[in-house]
C-alpha positions in Angstrom: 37.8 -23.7 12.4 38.4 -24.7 12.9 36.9 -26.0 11.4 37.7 -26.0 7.2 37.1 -26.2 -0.3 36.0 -29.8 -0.3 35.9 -32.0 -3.5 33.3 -34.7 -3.4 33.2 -37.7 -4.9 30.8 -38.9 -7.5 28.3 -40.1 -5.4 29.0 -37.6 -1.8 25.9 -35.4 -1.0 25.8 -31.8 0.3 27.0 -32.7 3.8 29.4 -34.8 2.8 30.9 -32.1 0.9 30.4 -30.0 4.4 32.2 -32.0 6.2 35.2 -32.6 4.3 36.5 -29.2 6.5 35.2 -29.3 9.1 36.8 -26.1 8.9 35.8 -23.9 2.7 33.8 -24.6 0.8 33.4 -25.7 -2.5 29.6 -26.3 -1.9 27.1 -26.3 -4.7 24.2 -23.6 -4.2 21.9 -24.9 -1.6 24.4 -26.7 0.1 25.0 -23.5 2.4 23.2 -24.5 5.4 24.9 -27.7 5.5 28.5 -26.4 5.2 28.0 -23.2 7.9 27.0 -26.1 10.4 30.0 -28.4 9.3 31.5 -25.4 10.3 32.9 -24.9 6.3 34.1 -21.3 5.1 35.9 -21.0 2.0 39.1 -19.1 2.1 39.4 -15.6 0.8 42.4 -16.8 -1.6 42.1 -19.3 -3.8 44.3 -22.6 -2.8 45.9 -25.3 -5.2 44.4 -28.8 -5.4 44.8 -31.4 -2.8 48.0 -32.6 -5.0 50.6 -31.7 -2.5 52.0 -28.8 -4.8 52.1 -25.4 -3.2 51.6 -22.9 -3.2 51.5 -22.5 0.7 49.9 -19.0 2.4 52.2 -17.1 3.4 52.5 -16.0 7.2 50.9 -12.8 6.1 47.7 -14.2 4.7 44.5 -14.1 6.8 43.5 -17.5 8.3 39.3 -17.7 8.0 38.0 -21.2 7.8 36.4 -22.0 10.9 34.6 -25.2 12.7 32.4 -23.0 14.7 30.5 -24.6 18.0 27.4 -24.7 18.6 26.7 -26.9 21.9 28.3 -29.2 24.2 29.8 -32.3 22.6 30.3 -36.1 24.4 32.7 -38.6 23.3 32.6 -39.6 19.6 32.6 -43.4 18.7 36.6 -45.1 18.9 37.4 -41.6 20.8 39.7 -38.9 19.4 43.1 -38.3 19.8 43.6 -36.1 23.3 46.3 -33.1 23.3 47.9 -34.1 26.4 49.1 -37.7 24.4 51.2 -36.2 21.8 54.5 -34.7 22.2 53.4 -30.7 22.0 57.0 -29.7 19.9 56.2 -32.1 17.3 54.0 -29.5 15.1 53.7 -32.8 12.7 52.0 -34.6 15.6 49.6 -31.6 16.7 48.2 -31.0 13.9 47.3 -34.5 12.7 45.6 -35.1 15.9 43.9 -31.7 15.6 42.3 -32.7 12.3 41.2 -35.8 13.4 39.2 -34.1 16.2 38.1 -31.7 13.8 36.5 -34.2 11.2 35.3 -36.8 13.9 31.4 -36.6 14.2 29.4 -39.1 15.7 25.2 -38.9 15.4 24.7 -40.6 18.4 26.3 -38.1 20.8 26.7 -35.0 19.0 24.2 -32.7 18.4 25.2 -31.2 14.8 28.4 -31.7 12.8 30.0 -28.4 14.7 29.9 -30.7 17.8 33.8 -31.2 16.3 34.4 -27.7 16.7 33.6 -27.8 20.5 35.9 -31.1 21.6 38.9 -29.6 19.7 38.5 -25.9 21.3 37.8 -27.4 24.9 40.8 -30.0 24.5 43.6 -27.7 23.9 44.5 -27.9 20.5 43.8 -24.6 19.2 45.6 -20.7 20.3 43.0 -18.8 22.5 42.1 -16.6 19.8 41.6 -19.1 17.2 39.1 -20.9 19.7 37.9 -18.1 21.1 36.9 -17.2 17.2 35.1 -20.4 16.8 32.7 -19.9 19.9 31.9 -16.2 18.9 30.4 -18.4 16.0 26.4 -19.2 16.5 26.2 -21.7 14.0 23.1 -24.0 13.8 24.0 -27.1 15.9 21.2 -29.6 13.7 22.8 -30.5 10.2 20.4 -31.0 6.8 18.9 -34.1 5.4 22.1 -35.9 5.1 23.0 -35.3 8.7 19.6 -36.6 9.6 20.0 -39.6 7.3 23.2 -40.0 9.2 21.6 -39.9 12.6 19.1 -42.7 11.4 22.1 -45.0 10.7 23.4 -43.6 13.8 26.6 -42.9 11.8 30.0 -41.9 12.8 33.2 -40.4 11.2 36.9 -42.6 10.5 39.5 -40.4 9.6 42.5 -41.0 7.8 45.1 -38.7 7.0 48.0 -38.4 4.5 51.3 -36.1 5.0 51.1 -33.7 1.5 54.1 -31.3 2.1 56.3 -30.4 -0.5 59.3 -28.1 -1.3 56.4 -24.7 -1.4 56.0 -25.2 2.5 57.2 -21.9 4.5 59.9 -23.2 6.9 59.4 -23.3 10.5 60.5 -20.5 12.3 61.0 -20.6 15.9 57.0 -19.6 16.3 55.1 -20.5 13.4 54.8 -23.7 11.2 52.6 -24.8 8.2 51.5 -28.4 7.6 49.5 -29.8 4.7 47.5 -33.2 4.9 45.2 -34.6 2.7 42.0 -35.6 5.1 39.4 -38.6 3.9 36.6 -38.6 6.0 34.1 -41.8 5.8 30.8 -42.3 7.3 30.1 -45.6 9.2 26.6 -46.8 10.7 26.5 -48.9 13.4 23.7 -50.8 11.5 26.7 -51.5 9.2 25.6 -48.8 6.6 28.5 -46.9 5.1 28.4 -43.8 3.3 30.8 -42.1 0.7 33.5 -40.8 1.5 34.9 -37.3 1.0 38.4 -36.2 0.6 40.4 -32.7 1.1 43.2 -30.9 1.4 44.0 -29.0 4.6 46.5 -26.6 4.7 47.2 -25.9 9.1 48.8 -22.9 10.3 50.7 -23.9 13.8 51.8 -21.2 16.5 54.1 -21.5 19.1 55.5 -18.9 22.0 59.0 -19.9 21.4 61.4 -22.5 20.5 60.5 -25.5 22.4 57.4 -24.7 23.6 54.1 -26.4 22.5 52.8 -26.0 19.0 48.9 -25.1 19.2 46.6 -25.0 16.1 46.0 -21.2 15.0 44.0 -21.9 11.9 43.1 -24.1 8.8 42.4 -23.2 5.3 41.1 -26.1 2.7 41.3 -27.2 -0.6 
């Protein structure tokens, strides 16, 4: 990943700034560690704000932000949304609910922030080779200080996403879509902490075999 060019607010930290991709990274120097276990990766081309103005990639362009897993991952606080619940031709509908697996993290079950990585690859919402990319990845599965100051609120992720197309998208063909969403991603403690919250854009490449067969996820680039 997807996992992942993240803009922080004034007050988000370094993994804060990780997260907001789980799958690019705008990261200040230092904050590397941080982002390669968020599973961040900035793309090779730069991408627009997260305004909703294109321009989009085109089919052409190489898809390298990944969420990459690094151990087995249990069952994030409030659940994620499962593949089998959405209607597989709606590409809208899979990738929403393939972001919100991507940028759900929860301290008290997952190990490191790539955890995300692992429930979206083992659930069905990526291509083979896309998830088969993400667990070639051996990324550190124990976040920095922020994750650890996470883990002592024992904190967990709400997502919330907004549609962001506009008039640069490609148009579907019958095997390939491109959706753009703007992703906000806030940390919750169960000890009723809650952290800053981080917003992005994030620009998903869908795949099909064919005309009304199911969309999968084939990659993610971030702004």
């Amino acid at each position: 990943m997807i996992h992942p060019l993240a803009r922080r607010t004034a007050a988000a930290s370094a993994l804060t700034l990780a997260l907001a991709l789980a799958v690019g990274g705008c990261a200040r120097p230092g904050d590397g560690d941080d982002a390669r276990a968020a599973g961040t990766e900035r793309s090779a081309s730069p991408r627009p704000a997260a305004s909703g103005t294109g321009p989009y990639p085109t089919p052409s362009d190489p898809v390298e932000v990944s969420a990459p897993p690094a151990s087995p991952a249990g069952t994030p606080k409030g659940g994620v949304p499962r593949a089998a619940d959405v209607r597989r031709t709606d590409p809208d509908a899979v990738g929403a609910g393939a972001l919100k697996v991507l940028w759900t993290f929860d301290t008290a079950v997952d190990d490191g922030p790539s955890a995300a990585g692992l429930r979206a690859t083992d659930a069905g919402w990526l291509t083979t080779g896309y998830a088969d990319q993400l667990r070639s990845r051996r990324a550190d599965s124990v976040g920095g200080a922020q994750w650890r100051e996470w883990k002592g609120h024992r904190a967990y992720t709400t997502v919330g996403l907004t549609a962001a197309d506009d008039a640069a998208r490609p148009a579907d063909s019958g095997d390939e879509a491109w959706r753009q969403w703007i992703v906000t991603t806030t940390p919750r403690g169960r000890d009723n902490w809650r952290g800053e919250a981080t917003t992005i854009a994030a620009y998903v490449r869908l795949t099909r075999s064919g005309p009304g067969k199911a969309w999968q996820v084939a990659g993610v680039q971030l702004q």
